[in-house]
C-alpha positions in Angstrom: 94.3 93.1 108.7 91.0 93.3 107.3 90.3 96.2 104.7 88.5 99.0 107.7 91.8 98.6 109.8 93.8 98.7 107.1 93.1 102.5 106.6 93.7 103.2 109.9 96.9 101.3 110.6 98.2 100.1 107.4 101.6 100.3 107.0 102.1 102.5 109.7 104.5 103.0 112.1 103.9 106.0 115.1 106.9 108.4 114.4 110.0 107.1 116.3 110.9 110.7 117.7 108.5 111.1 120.0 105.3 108.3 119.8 103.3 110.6 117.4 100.0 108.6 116.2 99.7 110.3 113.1 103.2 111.0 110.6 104.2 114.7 111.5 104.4 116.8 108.5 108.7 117.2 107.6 108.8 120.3 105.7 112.3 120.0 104.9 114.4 120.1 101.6 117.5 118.3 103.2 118.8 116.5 106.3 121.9 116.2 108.1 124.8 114.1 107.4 127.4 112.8 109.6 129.9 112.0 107.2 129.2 112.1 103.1 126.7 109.4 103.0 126.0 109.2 106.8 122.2 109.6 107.2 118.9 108.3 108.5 117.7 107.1 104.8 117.0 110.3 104.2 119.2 112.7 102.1 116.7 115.2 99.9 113.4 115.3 99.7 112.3 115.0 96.0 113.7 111.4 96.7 112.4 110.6 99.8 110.5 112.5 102.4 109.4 110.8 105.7 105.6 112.3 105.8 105.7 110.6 102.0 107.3 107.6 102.6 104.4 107.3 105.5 102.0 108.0 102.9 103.1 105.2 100.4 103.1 102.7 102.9 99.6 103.5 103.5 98.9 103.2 99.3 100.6 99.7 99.4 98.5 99.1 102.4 95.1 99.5 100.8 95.9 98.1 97.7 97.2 94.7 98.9 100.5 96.1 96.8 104.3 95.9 97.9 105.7 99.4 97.1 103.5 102.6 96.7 104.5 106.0 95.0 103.0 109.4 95.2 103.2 112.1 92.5 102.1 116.0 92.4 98.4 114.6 90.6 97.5 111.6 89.3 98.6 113.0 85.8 101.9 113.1 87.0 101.8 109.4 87.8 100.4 108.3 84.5 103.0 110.0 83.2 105.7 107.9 84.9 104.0 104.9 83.5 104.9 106.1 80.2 108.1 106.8 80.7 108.9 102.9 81.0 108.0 102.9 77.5 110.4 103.9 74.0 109.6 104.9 70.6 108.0 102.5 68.8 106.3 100.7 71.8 102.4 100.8 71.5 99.7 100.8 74.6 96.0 99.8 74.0 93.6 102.0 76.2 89.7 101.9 76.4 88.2 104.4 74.5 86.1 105.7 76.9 88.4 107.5 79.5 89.4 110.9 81.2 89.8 113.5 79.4 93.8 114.2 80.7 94.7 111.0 80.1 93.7 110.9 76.7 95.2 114.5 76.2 98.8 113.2 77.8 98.9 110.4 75.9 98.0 111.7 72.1 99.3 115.4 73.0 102.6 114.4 74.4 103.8 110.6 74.2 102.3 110.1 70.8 105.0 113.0 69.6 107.6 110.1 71.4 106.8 107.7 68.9 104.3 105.6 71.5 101.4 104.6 69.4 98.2 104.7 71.0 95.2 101.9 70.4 91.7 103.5 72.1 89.1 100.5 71.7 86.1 99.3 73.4 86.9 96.8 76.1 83.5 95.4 77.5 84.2 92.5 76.2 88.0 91.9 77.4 88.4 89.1 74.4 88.5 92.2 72.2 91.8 93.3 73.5 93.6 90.6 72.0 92.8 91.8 68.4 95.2 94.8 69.0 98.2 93.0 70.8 101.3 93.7 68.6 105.0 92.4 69.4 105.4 96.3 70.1 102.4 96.1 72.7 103.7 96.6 76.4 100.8 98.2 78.2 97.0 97.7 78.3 95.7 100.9 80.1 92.4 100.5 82.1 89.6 102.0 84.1 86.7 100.9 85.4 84.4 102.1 86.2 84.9 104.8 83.3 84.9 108.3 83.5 82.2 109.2 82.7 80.1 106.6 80.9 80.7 104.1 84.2 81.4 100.9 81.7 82.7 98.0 83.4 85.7 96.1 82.5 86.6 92.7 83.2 90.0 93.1 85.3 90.5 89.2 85.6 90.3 88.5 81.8 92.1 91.5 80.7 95.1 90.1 83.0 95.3 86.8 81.8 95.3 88.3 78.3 97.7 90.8 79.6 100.2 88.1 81.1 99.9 85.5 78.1 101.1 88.5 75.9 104.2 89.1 78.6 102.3 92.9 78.7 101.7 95.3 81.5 98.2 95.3 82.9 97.5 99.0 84.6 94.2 100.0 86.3 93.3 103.2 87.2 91.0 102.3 89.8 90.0 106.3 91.2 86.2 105.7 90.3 86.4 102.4 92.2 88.5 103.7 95.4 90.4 100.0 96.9 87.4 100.1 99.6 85.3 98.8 96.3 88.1 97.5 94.1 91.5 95.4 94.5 93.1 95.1 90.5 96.3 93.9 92.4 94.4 90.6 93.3 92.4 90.2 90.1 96.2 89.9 88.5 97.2 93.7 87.3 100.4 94.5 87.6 99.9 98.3 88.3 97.0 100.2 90.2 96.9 104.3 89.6 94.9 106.4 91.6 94.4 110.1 91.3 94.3 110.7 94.9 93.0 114.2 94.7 89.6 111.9 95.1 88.1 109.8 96.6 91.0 109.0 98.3 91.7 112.8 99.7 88.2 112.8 99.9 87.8 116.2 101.0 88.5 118.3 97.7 92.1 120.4 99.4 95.0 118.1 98.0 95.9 117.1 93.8 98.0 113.9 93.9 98.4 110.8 92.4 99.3 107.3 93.8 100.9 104.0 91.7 101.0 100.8 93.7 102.7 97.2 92.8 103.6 94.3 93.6 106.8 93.4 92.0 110.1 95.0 92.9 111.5 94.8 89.2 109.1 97.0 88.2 108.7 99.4 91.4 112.3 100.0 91.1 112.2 101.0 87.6 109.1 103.6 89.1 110.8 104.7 91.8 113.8 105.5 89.4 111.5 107.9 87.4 110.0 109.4 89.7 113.3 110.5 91.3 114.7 111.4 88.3 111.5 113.4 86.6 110.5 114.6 90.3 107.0 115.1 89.7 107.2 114.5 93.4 103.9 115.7 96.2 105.2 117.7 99.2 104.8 116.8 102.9 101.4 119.0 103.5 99.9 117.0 100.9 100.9 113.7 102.1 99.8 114.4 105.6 96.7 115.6 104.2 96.2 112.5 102.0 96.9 110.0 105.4 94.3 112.0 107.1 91.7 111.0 104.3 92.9 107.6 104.2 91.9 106.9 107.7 88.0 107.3 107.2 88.5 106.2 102.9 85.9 103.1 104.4 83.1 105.1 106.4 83.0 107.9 103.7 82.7 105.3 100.4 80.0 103.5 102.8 77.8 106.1 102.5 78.6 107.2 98.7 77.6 104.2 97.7 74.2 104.2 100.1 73.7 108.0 98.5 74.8 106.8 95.1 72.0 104.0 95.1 69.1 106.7 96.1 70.4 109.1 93.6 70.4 106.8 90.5 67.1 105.4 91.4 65.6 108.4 91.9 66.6 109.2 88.4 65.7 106.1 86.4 62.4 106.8 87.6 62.5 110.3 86.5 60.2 111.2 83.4 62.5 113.5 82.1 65.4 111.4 82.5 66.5 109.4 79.1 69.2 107.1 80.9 70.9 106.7 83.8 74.6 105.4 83.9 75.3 103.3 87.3 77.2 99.6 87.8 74.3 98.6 90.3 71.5 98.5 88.0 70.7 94.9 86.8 70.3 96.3 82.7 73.8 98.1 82.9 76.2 97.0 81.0 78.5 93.8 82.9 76.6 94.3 85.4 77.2 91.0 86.2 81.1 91.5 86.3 81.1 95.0 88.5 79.0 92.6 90.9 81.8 90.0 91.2 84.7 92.3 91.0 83.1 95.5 93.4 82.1 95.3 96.6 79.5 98.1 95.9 78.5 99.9 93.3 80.2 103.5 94.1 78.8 107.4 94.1 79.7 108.0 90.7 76.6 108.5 88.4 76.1 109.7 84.5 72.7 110.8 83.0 71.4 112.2 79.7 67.8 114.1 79.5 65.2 113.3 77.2 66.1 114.8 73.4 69.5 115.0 74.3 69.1 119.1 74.7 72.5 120.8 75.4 71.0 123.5 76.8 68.5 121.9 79.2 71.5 120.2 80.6 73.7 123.5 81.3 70.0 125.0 83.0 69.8 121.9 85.1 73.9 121.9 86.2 73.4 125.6 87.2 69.9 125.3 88.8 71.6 122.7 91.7 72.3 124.2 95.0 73.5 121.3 96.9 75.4 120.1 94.1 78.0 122.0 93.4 79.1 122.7 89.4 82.8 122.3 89.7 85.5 119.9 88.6 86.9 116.8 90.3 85.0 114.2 91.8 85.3 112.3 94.9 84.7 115.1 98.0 82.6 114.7 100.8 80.6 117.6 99.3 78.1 116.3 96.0 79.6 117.8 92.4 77.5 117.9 89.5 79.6 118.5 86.0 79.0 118.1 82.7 82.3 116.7 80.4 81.5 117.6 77.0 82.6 120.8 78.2 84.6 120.1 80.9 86.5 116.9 81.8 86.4 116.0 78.7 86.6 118.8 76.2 89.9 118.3 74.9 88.2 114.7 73.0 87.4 115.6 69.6 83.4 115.9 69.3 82.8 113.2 66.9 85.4 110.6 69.2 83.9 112.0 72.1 79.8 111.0 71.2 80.9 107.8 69.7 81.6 106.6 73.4 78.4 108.1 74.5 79.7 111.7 76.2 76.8 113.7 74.9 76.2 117.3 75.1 73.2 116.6 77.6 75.1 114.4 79.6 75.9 114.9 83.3 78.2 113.5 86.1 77.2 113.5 89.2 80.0 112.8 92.1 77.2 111.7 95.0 78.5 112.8 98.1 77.8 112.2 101.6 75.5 114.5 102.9 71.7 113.4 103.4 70.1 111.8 100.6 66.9 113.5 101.4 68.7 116.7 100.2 70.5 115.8 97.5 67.0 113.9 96.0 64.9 117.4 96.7 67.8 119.2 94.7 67.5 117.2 91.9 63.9 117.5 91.8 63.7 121.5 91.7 66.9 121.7 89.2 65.2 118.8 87.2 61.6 120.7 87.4 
């Protein structure tokens, strides 16, 4: 199947009871058993769920992977991934990433004894410089949150898999419609599906996907055992967005163009963070490894004025200041003090997260409207 049908019938099978076309919600705890052990493949829901097990399928599906999970948020499935490790393994991470993850991984697994590496990665040859014998996971996004860099999936994996070392993506900026790490040769593919994925700003989940069964089982285990689990609602919630992932990034990525255009050409606009411009940075590598060039866009003002920033973010009407990214609807934020406020200052401005910068989640409404916004917030 090609990637549009894909969302729509991926994995899917209609519901064996009685022909329903889209997975009926089972908000149950428990199922009947014949005998000890006699069941359907389904015994208790924190382990499996049907409406879940529906919904995994579906994550596999989209992501050219073998075996999906889905967890309560997407920091609930990072955290799975670092519960393969032990004390005394080490992970290098780019330096310029969410907020949450950087809080769960020096806040909580660095008091485990995981050492943490937080380096630049635009150029992927870099990444080899911190590979240890103790080094079992290179943690990536791209594009970033919230500076949009761009990092070379296919080089970082054939570092990754000359070191014998774990190559994860967390590809939510990207959505699969843009972006498949499984095929540039990661190994793991996270997603917090509270996004784009969602699309529609009522569900928090999170979604790993991989290929190999080693591995998946080793997930499945923890997430079982830890039961950081999402409940049925969600899941049906989360197929529902699946289904029209393709139109809706279509027309993010149409909006996102406008938008950042519009604001490169802004005179009051210092710089304007998108993959699709020709002078961003691997440019050239978001071209061969995207599809498009996503709805997610980063801009500073001119003098870097904090305060001309917080006017601008609660001068927008159609945008709407809030957290998350990712909804139908346009949200504006601004992660010094937001997304990203638990990165110390100094660590924070030495990726580029500003105090006048802003993130803009470009929605799908019309561009005409989203343009005039900016314009009277802007002044």
């Amino acid at each position: 199947m090609k990637f549009n049908t894909k969302t729509i019938h991926g994995g899917q099978k209609h519901d064996p009871a009685y022909g329903a076309v889209m997975p009926p919600i089972y908000q149950t705890s428990t199922y009947a058993q014949s005998t000890p052990g006699g069941h359907k493949g389904f015994e208790y829901s924190r382990t499996h769920n049907p409406t879940r097990q529906a919904l995994e399928n579906a994550f596999a599906s989209i992501e050219n992977g073998e075996y999906g999970l889905a967890f309560g948020s997407g920091l609930a499935a990072i955290d799975a991934v670092m519960k393969l490790l032990k004390p005394g393994d080490e992970v290098i991470s780019t330096n310029d990433l969410y907020g949450g993850t950087y809080r769960l991984f020096t806040s909580i697994f660095k008091n485990f004894g995981i050492k943490f590496n937080f380096i630049g990665m635009q150029n992927a040859s870099n990444i080899e410089d911190y590979i240890t014998e103790n080094t079992k996971i290179i943690w990536v996004e791209t594009p970033t949150n919230p500076m949009m860099n761009i990092i070379d999936i296919k080089a970082t994996a054939e570092i990754a898999k000359k070191h014998n070392v774990l190559l994860a993506v967390d590809n939510t900026f990207a959505t699969p419609y843009l972006q498949q790490p499984l095929d540039l040769g990661a190994d793991l593919v996270m997603h917090s599906a509270t996004k784009y994925i969602g699309g529609h700003s009522d569900l928090v989940m999170g979604a790993l996907i991989v290929k190999d069964k080693e591995l998946a089982d080793k997930l499945y285990f923890i997430q079982n055992a830890s039961g950081a689990v999402c409940g049925p609602q969600d899941s049906f919630l989360a197929l529902r967005g699946i289904k029209t992932l393709h139109v809706r990034m279509q027309r993010h990525c149409e909006n996102g163009r406008a938008v950042a255009e519009y604001l490169a050409s802004h005179p009051k606009i210092e710089k304007v963070y998108w993959p699709g411009f020709e002078s961003h940075p691997n440019h050239e590598i978001a071209k061969a490894q995207m599809k498009d060039f996503g709805g997610m866009i980063s801009f500073v003002t001119k003098g870097n004025d904090y305060n001309e920033a917080i006017k601008i973010v609660e001068n927008l009407k159609v945008f709407t200041l809030a957290e998350s990214l990712g909804g139908v609807e346009s949200l504006c934020g601004h992660p010094a003090s937001m997304t990203h406020a638990s990165i110390p200052k100094e660590e924070r401005e030495n990726t580029g997260v500003v105090d006048s910068l802003i993130r803009l989640s470009v929605g799908i409404e019309d561009e005409e409207d989203l343009i005039n916004d900016l314009k009277q917030a802007i002044g």
